[in-house]
DRENDRENDREN-218993 format. One record per residue (C-alpha): residue in three letters; x, y, z. Coordinates in nm, 3 decimals. Last residue first. Layout:
// residues N
code_c1_c2_c3
ALA_X_Y_Z
...
***
This chain:
// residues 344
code_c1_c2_c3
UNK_-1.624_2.862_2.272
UNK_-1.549_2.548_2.454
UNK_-1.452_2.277_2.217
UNK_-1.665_2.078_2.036
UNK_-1.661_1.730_2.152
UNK_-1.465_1.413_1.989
UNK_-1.470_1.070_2.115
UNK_-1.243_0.765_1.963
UNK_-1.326_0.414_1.919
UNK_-1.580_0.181_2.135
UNK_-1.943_0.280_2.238
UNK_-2.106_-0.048_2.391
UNK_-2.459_0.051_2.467
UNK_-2.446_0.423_2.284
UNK_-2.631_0.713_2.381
UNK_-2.535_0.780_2.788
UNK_-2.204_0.609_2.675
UNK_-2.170_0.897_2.431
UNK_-2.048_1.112_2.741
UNK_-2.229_1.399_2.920
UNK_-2.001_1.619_3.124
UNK_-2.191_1.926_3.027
UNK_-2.542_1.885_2.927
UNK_-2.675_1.852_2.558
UNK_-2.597_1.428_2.603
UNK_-2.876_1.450_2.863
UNK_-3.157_1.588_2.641
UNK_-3.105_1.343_2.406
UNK_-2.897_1.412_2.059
UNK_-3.055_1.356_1.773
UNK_-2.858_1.092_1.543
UNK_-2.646_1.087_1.262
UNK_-2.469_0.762_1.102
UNK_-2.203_0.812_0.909
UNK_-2.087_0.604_0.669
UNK_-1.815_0.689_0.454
UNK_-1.625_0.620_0.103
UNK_-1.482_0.986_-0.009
UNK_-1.212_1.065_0.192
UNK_-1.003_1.308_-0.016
UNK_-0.902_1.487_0.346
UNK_-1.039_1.849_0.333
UNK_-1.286_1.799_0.009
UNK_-1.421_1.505_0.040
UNK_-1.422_1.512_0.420
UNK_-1.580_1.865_0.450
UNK_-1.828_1.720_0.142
UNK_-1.942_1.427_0.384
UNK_-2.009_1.683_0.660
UNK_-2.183_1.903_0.508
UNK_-2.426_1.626_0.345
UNK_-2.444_1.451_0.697
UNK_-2.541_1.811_0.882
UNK_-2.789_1.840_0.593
UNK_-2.916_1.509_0.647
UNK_-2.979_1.565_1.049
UNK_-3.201_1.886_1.018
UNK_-3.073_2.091_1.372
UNK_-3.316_2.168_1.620
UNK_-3.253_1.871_1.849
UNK_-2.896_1.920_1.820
UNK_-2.656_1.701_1.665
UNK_-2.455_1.333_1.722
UNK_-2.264_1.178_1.450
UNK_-2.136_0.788_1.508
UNK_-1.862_0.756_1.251
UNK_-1.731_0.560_0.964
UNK_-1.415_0.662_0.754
UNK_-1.274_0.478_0.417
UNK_-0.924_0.555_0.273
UNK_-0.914_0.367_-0.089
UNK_-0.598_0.470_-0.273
UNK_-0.447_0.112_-0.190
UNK_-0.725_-0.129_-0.044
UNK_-0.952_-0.059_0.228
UNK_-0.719_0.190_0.412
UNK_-0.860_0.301_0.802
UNK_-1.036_0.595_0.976
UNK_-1.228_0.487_1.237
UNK_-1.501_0.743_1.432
UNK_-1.727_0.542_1.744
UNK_-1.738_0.916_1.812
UNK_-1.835_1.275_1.694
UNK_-2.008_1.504_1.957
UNK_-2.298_1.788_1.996
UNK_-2.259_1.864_1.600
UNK_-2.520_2.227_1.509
UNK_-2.236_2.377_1.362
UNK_-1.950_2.172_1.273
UNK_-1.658_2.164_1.544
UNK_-1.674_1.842_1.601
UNK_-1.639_1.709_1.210
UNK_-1.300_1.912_1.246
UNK_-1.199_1.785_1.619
UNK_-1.271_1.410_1.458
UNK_-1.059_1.480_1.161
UNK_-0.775_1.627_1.350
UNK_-0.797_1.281_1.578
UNK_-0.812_1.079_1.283
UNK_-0.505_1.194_1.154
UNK_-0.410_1.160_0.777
UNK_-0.142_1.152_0.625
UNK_-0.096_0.778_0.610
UNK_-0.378_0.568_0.600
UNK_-0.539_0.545_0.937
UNK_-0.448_0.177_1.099
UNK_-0.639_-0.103_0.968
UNK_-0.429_-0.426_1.103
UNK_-0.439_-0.505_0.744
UNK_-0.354_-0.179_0.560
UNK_-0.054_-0.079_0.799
UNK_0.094_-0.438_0.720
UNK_0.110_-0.379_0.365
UNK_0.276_-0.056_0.433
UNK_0.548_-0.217_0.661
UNK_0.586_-0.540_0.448
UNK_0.613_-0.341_0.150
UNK_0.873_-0.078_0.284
UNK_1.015_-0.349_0.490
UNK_1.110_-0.545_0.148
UNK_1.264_-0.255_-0.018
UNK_1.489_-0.166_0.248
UNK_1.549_-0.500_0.289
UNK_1.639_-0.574_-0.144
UNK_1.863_-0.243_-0.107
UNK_2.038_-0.387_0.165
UNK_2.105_-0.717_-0.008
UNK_2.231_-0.518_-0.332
UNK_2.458_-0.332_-0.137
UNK_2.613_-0.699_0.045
UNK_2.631_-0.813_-0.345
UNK_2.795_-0.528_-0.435
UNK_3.069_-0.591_-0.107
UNK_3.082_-0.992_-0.212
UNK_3.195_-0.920_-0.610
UNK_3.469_-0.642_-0.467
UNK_3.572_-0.958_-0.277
UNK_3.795_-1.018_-0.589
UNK_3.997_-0.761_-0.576
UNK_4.156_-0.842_-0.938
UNK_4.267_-0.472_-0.963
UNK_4.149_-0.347_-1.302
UNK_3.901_-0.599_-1.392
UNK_3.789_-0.718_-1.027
UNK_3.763_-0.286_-0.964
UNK_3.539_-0.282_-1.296
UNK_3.331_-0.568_-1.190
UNK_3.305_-0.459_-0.903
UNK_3.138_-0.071_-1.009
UNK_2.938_-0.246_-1.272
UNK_2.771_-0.442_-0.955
UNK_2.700_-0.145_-0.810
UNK_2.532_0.026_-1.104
UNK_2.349_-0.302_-1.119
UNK_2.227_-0.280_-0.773
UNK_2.118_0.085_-0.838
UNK_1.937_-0.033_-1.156
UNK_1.769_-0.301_-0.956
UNK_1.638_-0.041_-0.694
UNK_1.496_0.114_-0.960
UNK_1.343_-0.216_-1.064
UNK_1.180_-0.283_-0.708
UNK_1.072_0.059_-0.676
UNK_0.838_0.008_-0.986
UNK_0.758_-0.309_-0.866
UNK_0.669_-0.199_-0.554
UNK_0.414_0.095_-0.702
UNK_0.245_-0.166_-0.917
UNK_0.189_-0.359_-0.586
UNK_0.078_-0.056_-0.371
UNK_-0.141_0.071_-0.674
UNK_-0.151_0.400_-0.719
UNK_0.121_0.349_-0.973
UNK_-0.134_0.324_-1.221
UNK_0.088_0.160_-1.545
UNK_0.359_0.462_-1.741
UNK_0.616_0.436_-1.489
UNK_0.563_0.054_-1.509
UNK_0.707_0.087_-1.899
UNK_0.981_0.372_-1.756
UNK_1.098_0.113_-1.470
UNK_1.080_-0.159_-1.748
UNK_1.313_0.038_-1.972
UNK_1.526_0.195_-1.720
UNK_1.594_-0.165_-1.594
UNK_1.690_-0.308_-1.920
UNK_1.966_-0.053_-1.926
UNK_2.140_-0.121_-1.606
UNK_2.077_-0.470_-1.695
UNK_2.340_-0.421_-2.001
UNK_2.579_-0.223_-1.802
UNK_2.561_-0.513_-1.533
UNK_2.647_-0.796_-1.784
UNK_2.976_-0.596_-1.931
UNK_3.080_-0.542_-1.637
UNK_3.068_-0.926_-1.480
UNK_3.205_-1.034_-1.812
UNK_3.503_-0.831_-1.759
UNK_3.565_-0.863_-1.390
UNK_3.575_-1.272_-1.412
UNK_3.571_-1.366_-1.113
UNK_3.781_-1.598_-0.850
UNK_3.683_-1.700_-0.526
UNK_3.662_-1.531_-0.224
UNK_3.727_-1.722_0.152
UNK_3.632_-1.468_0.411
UNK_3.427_-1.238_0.171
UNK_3.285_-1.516_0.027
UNK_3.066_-1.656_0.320
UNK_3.001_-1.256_0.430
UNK_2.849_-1.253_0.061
UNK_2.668_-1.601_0.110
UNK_2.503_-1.446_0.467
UNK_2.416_-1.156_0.339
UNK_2.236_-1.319_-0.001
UNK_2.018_-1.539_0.191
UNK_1.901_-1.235_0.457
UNK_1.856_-1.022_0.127
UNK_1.663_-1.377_-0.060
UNK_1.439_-1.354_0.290
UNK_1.333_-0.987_0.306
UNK_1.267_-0.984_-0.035
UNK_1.063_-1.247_-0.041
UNK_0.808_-1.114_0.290
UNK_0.769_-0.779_0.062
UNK_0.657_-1.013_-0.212
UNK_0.380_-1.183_-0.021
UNK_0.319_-0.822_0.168
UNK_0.290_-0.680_-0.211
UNK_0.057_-0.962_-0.302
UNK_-0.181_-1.007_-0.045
UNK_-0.219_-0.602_-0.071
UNK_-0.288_-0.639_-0.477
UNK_-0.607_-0.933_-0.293
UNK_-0.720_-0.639_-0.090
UNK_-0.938_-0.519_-0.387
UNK_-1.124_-0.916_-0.385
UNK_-1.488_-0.804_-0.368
UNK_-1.562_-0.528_-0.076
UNK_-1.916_-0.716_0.004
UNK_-1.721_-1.031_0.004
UNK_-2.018_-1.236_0.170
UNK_-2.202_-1.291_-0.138
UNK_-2.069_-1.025_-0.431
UNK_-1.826_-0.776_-0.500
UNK_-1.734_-0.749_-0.864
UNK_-1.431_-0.868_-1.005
UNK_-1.194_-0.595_-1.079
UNK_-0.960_-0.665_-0.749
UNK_-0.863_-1.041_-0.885
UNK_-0.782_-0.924_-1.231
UNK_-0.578_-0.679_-1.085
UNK_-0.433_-0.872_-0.801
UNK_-0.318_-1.145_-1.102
UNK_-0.124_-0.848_-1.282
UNK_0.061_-0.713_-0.975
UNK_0.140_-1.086_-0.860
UNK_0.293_-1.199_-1.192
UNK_0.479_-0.809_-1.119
UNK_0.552_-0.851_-0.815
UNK_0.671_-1.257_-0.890
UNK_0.894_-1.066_-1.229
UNK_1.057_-0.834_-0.953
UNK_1.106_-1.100_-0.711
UNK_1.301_-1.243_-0.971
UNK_1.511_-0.971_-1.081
UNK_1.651_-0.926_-0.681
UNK_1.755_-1.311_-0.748
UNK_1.914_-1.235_-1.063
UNK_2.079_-0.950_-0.903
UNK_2.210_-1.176_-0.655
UNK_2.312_-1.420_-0.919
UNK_2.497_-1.124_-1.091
UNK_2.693_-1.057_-0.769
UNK_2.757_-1.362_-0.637
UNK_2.989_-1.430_-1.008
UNK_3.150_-1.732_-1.060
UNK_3.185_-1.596_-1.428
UNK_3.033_-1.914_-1.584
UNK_2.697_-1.905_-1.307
UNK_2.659_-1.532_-1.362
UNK_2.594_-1.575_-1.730
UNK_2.385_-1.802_-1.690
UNK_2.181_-1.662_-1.418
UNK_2.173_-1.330_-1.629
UNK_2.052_-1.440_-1.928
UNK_1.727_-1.585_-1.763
UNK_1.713_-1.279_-1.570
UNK_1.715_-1.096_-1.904
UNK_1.435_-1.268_-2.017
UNK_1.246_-1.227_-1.725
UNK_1.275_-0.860_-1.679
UNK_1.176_-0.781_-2.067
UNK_0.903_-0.983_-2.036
UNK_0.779_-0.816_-1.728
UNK_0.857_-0.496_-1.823
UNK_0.631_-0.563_-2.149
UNK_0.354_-0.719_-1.945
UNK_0.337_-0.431_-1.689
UNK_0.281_-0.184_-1.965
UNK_0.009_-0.423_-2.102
UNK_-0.119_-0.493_-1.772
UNK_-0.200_-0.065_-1.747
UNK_-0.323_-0.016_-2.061
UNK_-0.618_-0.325_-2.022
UNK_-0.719_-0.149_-1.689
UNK_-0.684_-0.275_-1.332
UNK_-0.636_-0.072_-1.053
UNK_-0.994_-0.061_-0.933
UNK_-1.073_0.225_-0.673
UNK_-1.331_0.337_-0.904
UNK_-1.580_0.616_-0.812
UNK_-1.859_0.615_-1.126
UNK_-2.107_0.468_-0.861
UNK_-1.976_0.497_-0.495
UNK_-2.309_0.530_-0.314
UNK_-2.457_0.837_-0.165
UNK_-2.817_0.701_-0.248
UNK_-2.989_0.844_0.086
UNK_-3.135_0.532_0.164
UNK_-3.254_0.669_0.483
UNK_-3.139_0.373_0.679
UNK_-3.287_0.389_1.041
UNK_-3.038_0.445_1.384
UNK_-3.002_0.162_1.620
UNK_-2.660_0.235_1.724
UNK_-2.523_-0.111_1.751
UNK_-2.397_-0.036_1.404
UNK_-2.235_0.263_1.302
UNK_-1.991_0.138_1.074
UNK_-1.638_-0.008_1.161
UNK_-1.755_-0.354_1.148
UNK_-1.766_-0.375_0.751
UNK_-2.046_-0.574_0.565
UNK_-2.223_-0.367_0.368
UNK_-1.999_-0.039_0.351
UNK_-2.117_0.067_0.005
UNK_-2.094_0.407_0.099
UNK_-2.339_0.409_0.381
UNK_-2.529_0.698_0.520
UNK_-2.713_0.630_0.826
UNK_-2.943_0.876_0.925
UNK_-3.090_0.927_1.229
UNK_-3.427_1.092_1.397
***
């Protein structure tokens, strides 16, 4: 006897296939649990910040341009890649709320992960672009004009508390919507700083205060940027979401009564918000293989907030119930990680 239970898994490797076991059907599918961040409240939040961001950038180039400001460019720069996050943020959720069909059995919900690692990868490059200009003008500065420079960075300090409080209010379960949000905090900071030189140019007329904000606002654009690329990254190569340890997991379903060994278990991130688990289960003879599943799918529900799985549950033989025995006396090519009650 096995069962197979499959939350909408279709067409992903991690499953228990290979194993031979039957499809009971048992109708455990995901319907009413949306992982979709897209909703007509959320991409109008994101539309005001967005307009808001992009018109002052606009200003900001401008303005930066007749004061022979780095700074303000820079910011303008950092701006930028917070109006492409958010362009991205809103095309990802159209993109993720189309329906999965043909040979995308998961639809398009990675597409918001495209994006963040696509805007994670810009950050990264405008910081390395603005270092090396700031270093460039802290050897040779020119001049700038500390008032206009102020009075420009108290204004975006204020148009960034707007859009971060619009995004604020969007699903920031998203990884996207949750970079953009960072994105414009980090903006205010970078504003803050660039208010700072301004104010020293005005009072003091150190000009290579302009270069040092811009150097801050470079390492608050990497900081950002690693965080995205990092996370992003995390999701592709499939490594267990954060928080949660497949080992632990695999000693908890273990330890179930009636469970003679958990393996072939993966725990990876399908899209942000989406953690998704599939295991090979293994019980005794006497023991009724869908209520083992059913405990075992509400211990992960309720434990871990894992709620997409497939577990497939077999009997075990006669030589898996002896000491020593392994799942490769079960399983032609077992691959991921074994787990074994442990000895009362």
């Amino acid at each position: 006897m096995s069962q197979v239970h499959d939350h909408d898994h279709d067409a992903h490797d991690h499953g228990g296939s290979g194993h031979g076991g039957h499809d009971h059907g048992s109708g455990g599918g995901h319907a009413g649990h949306s992982h979709s961040v897209s909703a007509d409240a959320d991409r109008r939040f994101l539309i005001g910040a967005l307009m808001l961001i992009a018109g002052f950038m606009v200003g900001e180039v401008i303005v930066g341009l007749l004061a022979h400001s780095l700074a303000l460019i820079s910011d303008a720069g950092h701006m930028l890649t917070d109006a492409a996050s958010l362009v991205l943020a809103l095309v990802a959720m159209r993109l993720a709320a189309r329906p999965a069909r043909g040979s995308l059995t998961f639809g398009l919900k990675r597409a918001e992960i495209l994006s963040a690692q696509a805007n994670g990868i810009t950050l990264l490059a405008l910081g390395a672009i603005f270092t090396y200009e700031a270093i460039r003008r802290l050897v040779s500065p020119p001049g700038v004009e500390g008032g206009i420079v102020l009075a420009t960075a108290l204004v975006g300090i204020v148009v960034n508390v707007i859009a971060a409080w619009l995004i604020s209010r969007a699903n920031r379960s998203s990884l996207n919507v949750e970079g953009a949000y960072q994105h414009i905090l980090n903006d205010a900071w970078a504003f803050i700083a660039t208010a700072v030189a301004g104010l020293v140019v005005l009072l003091t007329g150190f000009a290579r205060a302009d270069a040092i904000a811009t150097l801050v606002v470079a390492a608050l654009m990497f900081h950002a940027g690693y965080g995205l690329v990092r996370e992003s990254g995390r999701i592709f190569l499939e490594a267990a979401p954060a928080g949660l340890d497949p080992d632990a997991i695999g000693a908890q379903l273990a330890a179930e009564p009636g469970v003679v060994e958990v393996h072939d278990l993966h725990v990876w991130t399908i899209t942000s918000g989406y953690p998704a688990l599939s295991a090979h289960v293994l019980v005794r003879d006497d023991q009724d293989c869908h209520a083992v599943r059913g405990r075992l799918e509400c211990s992960l529900r309720d434990d871990h907030r894992i709620e997409h799985t497939t577990l497939q549950v077999d009997h075990a033989t006669p030589e898996l119930l002896q000491l020593g025995a392994s799942a490769d006396a079960h399983c032609v090519d077992p691959h991921g990680s074994s787990h074994r009650p442990s000895a009362a």
